[in-house]
C-alpha positions in Angstrom: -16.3 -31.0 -46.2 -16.4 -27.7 -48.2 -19.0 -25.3 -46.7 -21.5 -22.7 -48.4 -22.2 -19.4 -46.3 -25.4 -20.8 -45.9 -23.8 -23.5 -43.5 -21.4 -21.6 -42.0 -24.3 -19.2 -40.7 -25.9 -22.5 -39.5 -23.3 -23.5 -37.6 -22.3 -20.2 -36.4 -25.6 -19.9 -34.7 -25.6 -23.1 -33.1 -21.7 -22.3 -31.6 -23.0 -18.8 -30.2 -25.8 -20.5 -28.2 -23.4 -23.2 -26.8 -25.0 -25.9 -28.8 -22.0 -26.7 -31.4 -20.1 -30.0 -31.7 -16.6 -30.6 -31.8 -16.7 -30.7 -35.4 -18.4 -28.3 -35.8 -16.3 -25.7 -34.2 -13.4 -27.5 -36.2 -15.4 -26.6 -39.7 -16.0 -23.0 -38.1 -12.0 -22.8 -38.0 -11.3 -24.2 -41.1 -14.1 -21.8 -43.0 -12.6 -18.7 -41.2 -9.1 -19.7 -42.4 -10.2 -19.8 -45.8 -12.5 -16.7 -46.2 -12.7 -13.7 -44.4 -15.6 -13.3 -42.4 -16.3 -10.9 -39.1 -15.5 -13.8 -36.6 -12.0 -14.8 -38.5 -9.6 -13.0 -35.2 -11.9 -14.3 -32.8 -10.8 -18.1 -34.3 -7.7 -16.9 -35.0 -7.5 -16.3 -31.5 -8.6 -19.4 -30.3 -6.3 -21.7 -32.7 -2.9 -20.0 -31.1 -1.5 -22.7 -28.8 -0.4 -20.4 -25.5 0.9 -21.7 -22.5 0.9 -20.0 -19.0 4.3 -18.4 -18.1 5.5 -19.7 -15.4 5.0 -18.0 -11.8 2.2 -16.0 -13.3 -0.4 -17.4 -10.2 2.6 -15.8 -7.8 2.8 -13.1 -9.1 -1.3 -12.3 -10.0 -1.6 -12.9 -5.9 1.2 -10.8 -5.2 0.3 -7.8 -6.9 -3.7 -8.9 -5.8 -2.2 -8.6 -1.6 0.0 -5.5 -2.4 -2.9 -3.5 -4.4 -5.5 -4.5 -1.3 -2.6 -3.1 1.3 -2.2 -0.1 -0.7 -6.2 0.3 -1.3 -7.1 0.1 2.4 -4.2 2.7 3.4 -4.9 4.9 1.0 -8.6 4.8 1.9 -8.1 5.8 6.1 -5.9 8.3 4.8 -8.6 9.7 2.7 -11.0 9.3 5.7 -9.0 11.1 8.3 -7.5 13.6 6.0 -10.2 14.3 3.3 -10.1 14.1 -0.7 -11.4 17.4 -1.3 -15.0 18.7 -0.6 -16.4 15.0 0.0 -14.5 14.8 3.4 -15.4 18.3 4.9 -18.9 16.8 3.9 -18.2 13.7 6.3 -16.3 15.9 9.5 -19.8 18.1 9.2 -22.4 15.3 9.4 -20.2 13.6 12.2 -20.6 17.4 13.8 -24.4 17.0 13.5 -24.5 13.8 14.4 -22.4 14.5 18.0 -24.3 18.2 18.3 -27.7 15.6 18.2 -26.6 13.0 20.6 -25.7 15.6 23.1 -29.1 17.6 23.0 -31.2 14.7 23.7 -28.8 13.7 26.6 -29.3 16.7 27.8 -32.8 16.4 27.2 -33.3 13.3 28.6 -31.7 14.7 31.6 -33.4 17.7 32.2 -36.8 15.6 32.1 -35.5 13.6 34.8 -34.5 16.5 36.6 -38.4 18.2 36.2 -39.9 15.1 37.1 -37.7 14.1 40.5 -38.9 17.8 41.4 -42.5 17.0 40.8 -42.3 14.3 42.9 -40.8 16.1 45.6 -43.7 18.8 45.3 -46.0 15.8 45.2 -44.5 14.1 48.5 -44.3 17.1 50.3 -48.3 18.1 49.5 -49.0 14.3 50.4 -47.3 14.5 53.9 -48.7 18.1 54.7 -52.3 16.8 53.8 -51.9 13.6 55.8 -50.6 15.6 59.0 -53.8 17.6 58.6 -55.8 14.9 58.8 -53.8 13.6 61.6 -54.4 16.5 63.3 -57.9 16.8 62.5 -58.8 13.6 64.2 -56.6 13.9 67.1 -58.6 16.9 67.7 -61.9 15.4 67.0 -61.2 12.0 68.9 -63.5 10.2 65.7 -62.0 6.8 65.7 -65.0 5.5 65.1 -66.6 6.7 61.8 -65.5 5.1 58.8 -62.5 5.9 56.7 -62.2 5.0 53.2 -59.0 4.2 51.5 -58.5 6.9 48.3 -55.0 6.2 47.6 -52.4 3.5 48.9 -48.8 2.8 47.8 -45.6 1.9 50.3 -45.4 5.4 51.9 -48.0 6.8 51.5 -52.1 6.2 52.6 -54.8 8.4 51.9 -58.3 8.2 53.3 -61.5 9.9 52.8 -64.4 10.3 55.5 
């Protein structure tokens, strides 16, 4: 079948989209072997009968394993050692980073700190105010007025009059 430009443009269209016959992609060779058009080395291409050297799959995997070897070495040794400014960049943050952990640590434990020593303050006031009372109604012998109950926990019980 001899084809106009027409045609060829047709069938062109319909083999860029996916949608082209077997024979149609043969005409597509046959035109481009003929005239010259834009597509001619891409068929030319795809006419030349190649086959696959042999041991080409060992060797793609071999240099694939060797280059990942040689990738992740050559990445920890730019980690630890630096590649220029972009690793005195990555020491400071992890600096920053430590200087930060450390202040709230020691945050943390001087809060602890200032509250066990409220508490102290707090039990000590607790146990001088309940001696007083102790005292108080030793003195006074008034077992029998009523006590309320302001304040109760394991140690400690305060009551009101």
């Amino acid at each position: 079948m001899v084809m106009n430009e027409e045609q060829y443009n047709i069938i062109l269209k319909k083999y860029l989209e996916g949608q082209s016959s077997l024979e149609d992609e043969r005409l597509l060779k046959d035109y481009n072997k003929q005239h010259e058009t834009p597509e001619k080395e891409w068929f030319n291409l795809c006419n030349k009968k190649t086959s696959i050297p042999s041991g080409l799959q060992n060797r793609v995997w071999n240099n694939i394993i060797n280059n990942e070897q040689t990738t992740s070495i050559n990445k920890t040794k730019k980690i630890l050692y630096g590649n220029g400014s972009r690793s005195h960049l990555w020491w400071a943050a992890a600096i920053i980073v430590l200087g930060l952990f450390s202040s709230s640590l020691w945050q943390i434990n001087r809060r602890q700190r200032m509250q066990n020593q409220k508490l102290e303050l707090l039990e000590n006031a607790l146990f001088s105010f309940a001696e007083n009372i102790k005292s108080e109604t030793s003195d006074n012998d008034k077992a029998s007025s009523e006590r309320y109950i302001i304040y109760q926990d394991e140690n400690i019980v305060l009551y009101s009059e």
